[in-house]
N, C-alpha and C positions, 0 to 999 in steps of 0.2 A: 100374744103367745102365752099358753096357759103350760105347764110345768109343772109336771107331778110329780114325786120322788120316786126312785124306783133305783133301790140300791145295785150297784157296780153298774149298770146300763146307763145311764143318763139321759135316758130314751123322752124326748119331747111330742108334744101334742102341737101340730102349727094349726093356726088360723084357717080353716077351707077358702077365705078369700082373699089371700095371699097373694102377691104378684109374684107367680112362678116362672116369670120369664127368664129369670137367674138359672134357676133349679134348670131346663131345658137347654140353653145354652151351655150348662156346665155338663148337663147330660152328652151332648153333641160333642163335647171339647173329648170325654171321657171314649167316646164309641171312636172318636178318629185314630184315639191314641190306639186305641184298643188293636186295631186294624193296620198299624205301621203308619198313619196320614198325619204322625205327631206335628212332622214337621211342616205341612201346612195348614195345621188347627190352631200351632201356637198362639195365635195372637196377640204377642207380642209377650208373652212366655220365653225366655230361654230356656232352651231347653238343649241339653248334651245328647249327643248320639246314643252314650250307654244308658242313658234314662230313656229314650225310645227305643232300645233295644229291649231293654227290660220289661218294657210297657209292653210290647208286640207279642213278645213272651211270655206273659204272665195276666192275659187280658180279664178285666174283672167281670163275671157272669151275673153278678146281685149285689144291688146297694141298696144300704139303709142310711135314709137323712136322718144325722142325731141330734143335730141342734144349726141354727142357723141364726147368722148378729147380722143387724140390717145397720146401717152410716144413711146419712142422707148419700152419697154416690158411689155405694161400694155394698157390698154382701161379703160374707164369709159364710160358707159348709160347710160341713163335716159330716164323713158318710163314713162308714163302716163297709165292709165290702168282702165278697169272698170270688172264688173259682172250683172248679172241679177239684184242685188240691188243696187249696185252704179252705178251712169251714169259715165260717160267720163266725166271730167276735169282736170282744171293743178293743182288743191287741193291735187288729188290723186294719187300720183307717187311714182317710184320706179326707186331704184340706183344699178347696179351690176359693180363691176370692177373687172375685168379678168386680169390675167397673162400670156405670153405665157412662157410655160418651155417645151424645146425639141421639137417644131413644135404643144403642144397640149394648149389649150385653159383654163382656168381653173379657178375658180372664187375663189375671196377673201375675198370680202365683200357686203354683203348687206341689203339694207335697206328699207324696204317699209311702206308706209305712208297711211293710213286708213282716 
């Protein structure tokens, strides 16, 4: 992953041959919540009512991946993120980290920032 400076942004360059199968998975986890299906995307996420409530209500329209830490069995992301009421900045972001178990993708924790 190459890294170029880019003051207040923190904006990353990834690798094109990347295994994006985190990145997709995390996509999927993102569009269920988006849509009220929090509670059967969690996988194995707890996650509270009012944090699917919030989610359903506040569904995110545009993400940008800002950086990404790879573990031998785990990922972390961060995306920045808007909707029709919030614009794009690095104020607004959101954190998912994936596991892989058995070849499948699967999310552990996450946390998004209003």
């Amino acid at each position: 992953m190459l890294r170029l400076p880019q003051p207040l942004s923190g904006r990353t360059w990834f690798g094109p041959f990347r295994d994006r199968a985190p990145e997709r998975a995390a996509l999927n986890f993102l569009q269920d919540m988006g849509t009220g299906k929090c509670t059967l995307s969690s996988q194995g996420v707890q996650l509270f009512n009012t944090t699917c409530a919030k989610e359903a209500l506040n569904p995110i329209e545009s993400l940008i991946l800002t950086n990404r830490s790879q573990q031998p069995d785990s990922v972390k992301l961060k995306y920045v993120w808007a909707n029709s009421e919030i614009a794009l900045s690095d104020d607004d972001w959101l954190e998912i980290e994936l596991t892989n178990k058995s070849g499948v993708w699967r999310v552990i924790t996450y946390d998004r920032i209003f």
